[in-house]
Backbone as a printed PyTorch tensor [residue, N CA C, xyz], in Angstrom:
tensor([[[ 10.8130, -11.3750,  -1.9420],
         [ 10.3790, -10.5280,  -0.8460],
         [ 10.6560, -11.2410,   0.4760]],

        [[ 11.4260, -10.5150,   1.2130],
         [ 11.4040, -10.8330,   2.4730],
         [ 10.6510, -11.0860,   3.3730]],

        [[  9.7790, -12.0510,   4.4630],
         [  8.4830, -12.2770,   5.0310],
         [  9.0210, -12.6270,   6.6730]],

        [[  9.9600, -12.7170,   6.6920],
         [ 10.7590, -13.3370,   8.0380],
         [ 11.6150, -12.6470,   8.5260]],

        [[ 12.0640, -11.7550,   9.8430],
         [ 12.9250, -11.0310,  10.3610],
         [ 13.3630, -11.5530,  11.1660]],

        [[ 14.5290, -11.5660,  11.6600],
         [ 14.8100, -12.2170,  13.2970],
         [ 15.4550, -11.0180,  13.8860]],

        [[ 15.3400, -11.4000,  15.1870],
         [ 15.2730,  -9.9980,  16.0760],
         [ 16.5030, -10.4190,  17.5480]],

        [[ 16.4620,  -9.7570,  18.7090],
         [ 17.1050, -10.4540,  19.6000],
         [ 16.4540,  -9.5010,  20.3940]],

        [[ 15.7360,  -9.5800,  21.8220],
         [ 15.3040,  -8.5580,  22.3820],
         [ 16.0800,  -8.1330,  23.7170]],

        [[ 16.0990,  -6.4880,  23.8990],
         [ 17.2660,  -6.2090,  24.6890],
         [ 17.2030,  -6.9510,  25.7570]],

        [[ 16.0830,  -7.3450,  26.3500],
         [ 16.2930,  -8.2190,  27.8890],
         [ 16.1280,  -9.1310,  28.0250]],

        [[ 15.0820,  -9.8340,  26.9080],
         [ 14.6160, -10.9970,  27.2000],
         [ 13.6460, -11.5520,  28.2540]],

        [[ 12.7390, -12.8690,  27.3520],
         [ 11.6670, -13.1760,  28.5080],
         [ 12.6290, -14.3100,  29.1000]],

        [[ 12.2970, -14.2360,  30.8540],
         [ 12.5070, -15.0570,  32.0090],
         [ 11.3870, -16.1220,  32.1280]],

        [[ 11.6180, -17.4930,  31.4070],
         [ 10.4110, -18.8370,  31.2970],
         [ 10.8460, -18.9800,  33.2180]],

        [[  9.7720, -19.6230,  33.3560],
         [  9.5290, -20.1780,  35.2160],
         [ 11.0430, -20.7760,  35.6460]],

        [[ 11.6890, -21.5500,  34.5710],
         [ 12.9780, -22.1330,  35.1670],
         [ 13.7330, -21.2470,  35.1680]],

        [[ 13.9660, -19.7050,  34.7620],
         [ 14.6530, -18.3670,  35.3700],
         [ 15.6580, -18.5670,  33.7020]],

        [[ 15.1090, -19.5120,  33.1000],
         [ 16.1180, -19.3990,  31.4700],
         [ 15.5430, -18.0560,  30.6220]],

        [[ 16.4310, -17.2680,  30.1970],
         [ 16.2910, -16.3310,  29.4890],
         [ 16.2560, -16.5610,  28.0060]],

        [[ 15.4640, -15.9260,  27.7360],
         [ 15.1840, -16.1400,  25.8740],
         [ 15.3920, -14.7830,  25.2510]],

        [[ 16.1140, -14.5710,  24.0930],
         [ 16.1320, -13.3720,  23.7660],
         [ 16.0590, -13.4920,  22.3390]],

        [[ 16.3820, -14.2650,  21.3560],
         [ 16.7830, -14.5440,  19.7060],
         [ 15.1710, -15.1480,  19.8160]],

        [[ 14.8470, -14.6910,  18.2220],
         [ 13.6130, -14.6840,  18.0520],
         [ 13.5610, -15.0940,  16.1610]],

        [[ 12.3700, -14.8520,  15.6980],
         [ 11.9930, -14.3500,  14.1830],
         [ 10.3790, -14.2210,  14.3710]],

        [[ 10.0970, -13.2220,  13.6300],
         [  8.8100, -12.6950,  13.4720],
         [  8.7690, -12.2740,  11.8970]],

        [[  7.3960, -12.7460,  11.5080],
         [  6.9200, -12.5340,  10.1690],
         [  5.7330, -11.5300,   9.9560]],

        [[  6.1830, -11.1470,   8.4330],
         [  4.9640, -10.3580,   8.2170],
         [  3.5330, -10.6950,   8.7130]],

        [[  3.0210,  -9.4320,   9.0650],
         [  1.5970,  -9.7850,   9.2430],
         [  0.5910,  -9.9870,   8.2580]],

        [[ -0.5450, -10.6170,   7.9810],
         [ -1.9840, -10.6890,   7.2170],
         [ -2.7810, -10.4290,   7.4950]],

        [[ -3.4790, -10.1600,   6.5590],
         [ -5.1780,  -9.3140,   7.1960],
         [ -5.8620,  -9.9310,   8.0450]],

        [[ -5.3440, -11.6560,   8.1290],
         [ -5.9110, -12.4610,   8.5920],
         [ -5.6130, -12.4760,  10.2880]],

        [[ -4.4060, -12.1470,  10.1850],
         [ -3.7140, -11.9940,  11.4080],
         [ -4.4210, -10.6380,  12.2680]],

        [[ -4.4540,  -9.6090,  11.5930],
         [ -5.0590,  -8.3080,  12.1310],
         [ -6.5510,  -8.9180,  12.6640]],

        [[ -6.9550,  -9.1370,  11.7850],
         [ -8.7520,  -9.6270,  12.0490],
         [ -8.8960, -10.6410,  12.7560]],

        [[ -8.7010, -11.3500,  13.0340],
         [ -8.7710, -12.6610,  14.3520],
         [ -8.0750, -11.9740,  16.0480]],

        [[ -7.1250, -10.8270,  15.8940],
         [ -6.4790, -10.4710,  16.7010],
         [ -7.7780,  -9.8620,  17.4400]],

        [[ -8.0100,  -8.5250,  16.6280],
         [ -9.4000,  -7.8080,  16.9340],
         [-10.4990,  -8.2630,  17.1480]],

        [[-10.9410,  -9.7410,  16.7930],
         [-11.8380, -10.5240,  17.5990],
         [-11.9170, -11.4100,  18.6610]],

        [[-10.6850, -11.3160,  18.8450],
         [-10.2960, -12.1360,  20.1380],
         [-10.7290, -11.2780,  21.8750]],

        [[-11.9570, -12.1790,  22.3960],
         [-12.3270, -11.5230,  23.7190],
         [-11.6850, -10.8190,  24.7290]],

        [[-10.6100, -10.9960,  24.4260],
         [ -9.3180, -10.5090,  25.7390],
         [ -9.6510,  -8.3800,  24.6600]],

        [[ -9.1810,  -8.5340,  23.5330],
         [ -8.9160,  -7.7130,  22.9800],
         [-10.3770,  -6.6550,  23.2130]],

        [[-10.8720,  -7.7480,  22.6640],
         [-13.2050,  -6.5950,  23.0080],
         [-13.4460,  -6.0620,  23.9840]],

        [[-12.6900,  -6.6280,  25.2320],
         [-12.7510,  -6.5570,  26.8610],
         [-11.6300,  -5.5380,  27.1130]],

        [[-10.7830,  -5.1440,  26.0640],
         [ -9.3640,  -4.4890,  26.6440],
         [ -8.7040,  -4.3870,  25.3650]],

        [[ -9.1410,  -2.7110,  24.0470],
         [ -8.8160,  -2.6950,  23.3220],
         [ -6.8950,  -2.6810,  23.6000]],

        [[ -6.4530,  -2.3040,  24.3570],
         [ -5.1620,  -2.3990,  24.7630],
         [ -4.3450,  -3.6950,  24.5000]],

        [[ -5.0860,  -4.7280,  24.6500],
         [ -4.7400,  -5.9620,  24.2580],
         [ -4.0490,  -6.1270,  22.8830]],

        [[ -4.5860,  -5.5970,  21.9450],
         [ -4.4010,  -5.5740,  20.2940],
         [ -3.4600,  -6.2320,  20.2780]],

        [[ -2.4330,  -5.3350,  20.7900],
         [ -0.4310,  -5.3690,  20.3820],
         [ -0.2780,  -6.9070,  21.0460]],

        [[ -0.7220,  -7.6490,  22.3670],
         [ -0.2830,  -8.6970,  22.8260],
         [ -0.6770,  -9.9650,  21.7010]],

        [[ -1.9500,  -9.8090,  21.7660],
         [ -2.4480, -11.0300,  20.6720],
         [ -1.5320, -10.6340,  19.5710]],

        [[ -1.4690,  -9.7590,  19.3000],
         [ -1.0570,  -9.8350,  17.0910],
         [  0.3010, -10.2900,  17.3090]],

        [[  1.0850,  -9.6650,  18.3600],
         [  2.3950, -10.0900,  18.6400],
         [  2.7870, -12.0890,  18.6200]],

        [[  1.7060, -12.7100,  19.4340],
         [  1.4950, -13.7200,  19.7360],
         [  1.6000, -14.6240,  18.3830]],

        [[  0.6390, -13.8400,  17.3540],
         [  0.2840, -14.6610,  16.2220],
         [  1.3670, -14.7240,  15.2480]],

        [[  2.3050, -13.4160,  15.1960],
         [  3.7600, -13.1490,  14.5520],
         [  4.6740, -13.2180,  14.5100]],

        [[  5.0060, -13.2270,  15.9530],
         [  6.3870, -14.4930,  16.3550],
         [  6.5520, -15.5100,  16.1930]],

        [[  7.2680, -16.1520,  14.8010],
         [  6.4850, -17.8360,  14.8610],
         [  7.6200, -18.5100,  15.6100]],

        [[  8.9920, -17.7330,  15.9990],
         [  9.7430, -18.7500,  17.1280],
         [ 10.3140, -18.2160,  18.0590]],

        [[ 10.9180, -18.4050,  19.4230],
         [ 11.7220, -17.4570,  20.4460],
         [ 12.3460, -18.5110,  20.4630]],

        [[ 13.9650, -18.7480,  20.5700],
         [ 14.7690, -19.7610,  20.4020],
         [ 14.6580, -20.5340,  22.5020]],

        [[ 14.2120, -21.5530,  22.2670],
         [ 14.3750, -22.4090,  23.7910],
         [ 13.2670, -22.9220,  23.7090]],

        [[ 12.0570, -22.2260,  22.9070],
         [ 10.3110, -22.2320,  23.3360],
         [ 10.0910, -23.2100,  22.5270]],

        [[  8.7300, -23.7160,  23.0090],
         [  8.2050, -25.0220,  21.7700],
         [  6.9410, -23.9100,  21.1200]],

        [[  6.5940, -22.8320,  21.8690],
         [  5.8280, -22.0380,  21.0050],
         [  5.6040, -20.3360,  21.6320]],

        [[  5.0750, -19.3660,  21.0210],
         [  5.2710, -18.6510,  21.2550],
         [  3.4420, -17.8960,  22.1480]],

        [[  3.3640, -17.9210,  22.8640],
         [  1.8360, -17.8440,  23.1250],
         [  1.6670, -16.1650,  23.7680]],

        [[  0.4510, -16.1300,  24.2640],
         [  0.0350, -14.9700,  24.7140],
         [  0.3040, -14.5740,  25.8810]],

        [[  0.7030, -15.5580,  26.2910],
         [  1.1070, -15.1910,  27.7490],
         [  2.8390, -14.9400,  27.8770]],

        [[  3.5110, -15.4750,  26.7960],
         [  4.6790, -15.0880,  26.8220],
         [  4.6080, -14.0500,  26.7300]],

        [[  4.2620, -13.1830,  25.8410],
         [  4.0240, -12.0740,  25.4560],
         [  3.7600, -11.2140,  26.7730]],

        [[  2.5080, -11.6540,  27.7550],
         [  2.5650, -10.8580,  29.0760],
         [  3.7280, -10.7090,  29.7730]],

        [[  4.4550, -11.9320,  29.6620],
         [  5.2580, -11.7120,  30.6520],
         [  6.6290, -10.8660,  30.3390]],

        [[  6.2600, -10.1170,  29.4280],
         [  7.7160,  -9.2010,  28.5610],
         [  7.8500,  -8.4450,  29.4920]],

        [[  9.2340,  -7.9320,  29.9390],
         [  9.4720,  -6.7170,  30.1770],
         [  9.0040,  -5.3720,  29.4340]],

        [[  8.5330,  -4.4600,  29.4720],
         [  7.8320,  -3.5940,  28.7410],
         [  9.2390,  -3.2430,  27.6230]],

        [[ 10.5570,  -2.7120,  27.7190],
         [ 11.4540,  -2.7360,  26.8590],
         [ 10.8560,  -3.5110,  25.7330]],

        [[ 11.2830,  -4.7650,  26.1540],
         [ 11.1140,  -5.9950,  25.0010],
         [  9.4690,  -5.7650,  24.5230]],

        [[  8.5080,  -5.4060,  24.7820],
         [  7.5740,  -5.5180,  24.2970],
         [  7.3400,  -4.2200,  23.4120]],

        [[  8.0600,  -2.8520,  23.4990],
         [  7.8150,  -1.9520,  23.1060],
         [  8.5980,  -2.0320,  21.9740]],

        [[ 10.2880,  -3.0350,  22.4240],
         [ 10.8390,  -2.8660,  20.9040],
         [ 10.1390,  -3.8940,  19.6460]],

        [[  9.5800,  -5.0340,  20.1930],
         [  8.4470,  -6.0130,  19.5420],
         [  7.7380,  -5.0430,  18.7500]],

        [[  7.0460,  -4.2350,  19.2390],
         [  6.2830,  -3.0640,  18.6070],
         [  6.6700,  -2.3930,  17.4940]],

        [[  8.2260,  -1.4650,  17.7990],
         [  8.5150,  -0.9100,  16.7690],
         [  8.9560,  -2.1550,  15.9540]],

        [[  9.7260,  -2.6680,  16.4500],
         [ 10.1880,  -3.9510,  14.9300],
         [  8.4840,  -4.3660,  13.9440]],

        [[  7.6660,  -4.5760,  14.6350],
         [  5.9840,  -5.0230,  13.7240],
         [  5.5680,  -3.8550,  13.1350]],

        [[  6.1370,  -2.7480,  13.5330],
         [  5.7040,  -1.4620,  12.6060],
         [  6.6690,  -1.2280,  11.6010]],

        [[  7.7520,  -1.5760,  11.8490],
         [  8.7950,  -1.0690,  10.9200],
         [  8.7180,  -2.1660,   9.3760]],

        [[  8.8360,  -3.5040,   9.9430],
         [  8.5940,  -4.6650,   8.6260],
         [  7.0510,  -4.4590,   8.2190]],

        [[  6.3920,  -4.2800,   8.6040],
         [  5.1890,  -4.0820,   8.4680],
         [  4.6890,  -2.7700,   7.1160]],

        [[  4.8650,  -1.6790,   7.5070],
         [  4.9250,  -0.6260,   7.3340],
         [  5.0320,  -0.7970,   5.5700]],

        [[  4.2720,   0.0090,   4.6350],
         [  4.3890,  -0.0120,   2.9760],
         [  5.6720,   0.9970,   2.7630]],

        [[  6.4010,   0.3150,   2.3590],
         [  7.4760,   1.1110,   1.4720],
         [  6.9170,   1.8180,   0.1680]],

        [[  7.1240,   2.8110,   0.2040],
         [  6.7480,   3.6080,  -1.2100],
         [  7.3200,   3.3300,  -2.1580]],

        [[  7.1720,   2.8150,  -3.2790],
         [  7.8210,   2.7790,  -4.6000],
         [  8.4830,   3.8130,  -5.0620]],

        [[  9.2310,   3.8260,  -5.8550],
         [ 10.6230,   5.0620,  -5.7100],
         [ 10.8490,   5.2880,  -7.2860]],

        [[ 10.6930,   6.3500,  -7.9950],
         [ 10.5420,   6.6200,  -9.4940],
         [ 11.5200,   7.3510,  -9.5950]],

        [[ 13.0730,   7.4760, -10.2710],
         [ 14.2420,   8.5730, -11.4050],
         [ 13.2240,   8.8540, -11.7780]],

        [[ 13.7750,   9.9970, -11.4340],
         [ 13.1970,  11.5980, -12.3440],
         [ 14.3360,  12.5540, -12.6390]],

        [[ 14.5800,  13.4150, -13.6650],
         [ 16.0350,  14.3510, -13.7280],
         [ 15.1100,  15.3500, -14.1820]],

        [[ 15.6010,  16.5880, -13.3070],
         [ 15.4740,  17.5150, -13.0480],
         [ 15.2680,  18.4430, -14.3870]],

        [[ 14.5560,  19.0310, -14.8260],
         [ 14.5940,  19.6180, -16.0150],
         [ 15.7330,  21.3560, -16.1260]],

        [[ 15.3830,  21.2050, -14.9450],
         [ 16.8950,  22.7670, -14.9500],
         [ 18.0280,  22.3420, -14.7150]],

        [[ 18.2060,  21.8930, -14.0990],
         [ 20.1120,  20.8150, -13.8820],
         [ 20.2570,  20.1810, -14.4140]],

        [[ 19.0680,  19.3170, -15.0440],
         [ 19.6230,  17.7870, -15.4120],
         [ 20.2090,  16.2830, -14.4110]],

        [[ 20.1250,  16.6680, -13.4710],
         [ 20.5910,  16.2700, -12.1180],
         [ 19.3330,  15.0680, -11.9160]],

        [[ 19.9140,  13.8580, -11.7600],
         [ 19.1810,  12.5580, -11.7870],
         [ 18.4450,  12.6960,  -9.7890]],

        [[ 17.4540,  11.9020,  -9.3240],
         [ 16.6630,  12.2860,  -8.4040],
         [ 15.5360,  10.8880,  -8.3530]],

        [[ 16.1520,  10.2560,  -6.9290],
         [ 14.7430,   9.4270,  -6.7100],
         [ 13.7840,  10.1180,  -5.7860]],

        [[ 12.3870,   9.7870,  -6.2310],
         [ 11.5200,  10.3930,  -5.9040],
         [ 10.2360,   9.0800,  -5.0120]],

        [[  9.7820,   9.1990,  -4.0660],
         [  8.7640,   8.4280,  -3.7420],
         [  7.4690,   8.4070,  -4.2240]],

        [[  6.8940,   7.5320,  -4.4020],
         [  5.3090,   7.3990,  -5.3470],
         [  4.7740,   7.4490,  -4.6600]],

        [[  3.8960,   8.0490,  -3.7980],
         [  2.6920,   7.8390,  -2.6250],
         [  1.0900,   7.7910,  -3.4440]],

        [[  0.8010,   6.7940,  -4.0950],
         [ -0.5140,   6.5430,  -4.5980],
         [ -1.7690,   7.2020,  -3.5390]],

        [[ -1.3930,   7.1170,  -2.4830],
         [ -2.9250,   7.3140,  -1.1820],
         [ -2.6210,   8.9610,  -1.0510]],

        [[ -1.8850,   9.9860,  -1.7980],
         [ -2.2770,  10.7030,  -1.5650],
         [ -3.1170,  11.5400,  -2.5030]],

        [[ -3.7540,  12.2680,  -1.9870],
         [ -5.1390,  13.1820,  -2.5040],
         [ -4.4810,  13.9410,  -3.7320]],

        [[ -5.3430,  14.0210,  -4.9600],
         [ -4.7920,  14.9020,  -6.2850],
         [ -5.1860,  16.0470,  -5.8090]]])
């Protein structure tokens, strides 16, 4: 299983010396990661926060940086922070398990998705 993505973001963060960073990798998230995010005071004070902290905790590198912190994260161009977003939803996100099934009137072979969470 894959746990590590690397990314490149369209604009990149600008560090104080005006060096641009754009190549990255971000890893799956943990419950552990969700739940420390949501207790973090910035976040209690400013549910809006969520996406900056969890982001913070999931990026484990931006290529130039010695680490990836919360304030990098502020200083994103909203682009880069929105595509941060979809990329943590997309690896993130449960893939449905996928079951062959053939069709009993054609005979015609057919993958089908398993969605366990839905209602009988």
């Amino acid at each position: 299983m894959k746990t590590e993505y690397e990314f490149e973001l369209p604009r990149g963060y600008r560090d104080n010396s005006g060096e641009i960073h754009k190549k990255g990798r971000m890893r799956l998230a943990t419950a552990g990661d969700e739940l420390v995010a949501a207790r973090d005071p910035r976040v209690l004070n400013n549910p809006s926060y969520l996406t900056v902290v969890l982001l913070s905790r999931v990026i484990t590198e931006m290529e130039g940086l010695e680490t990836v912190s919360v304030h990098v994260m502020e200083e994103l161009y909203t682009a880069d922070l929105a595509f941060l977003q979809d990329m943590y939803q997309k690896i993130n996100d449960l893939e449905l398990p996928v079951m062959k099934v053939v069709c009993p009137s054609c005979g015609q072979e057919h993958e089908v998705q398993i969605n366990f969470t839905r209602g009988a």
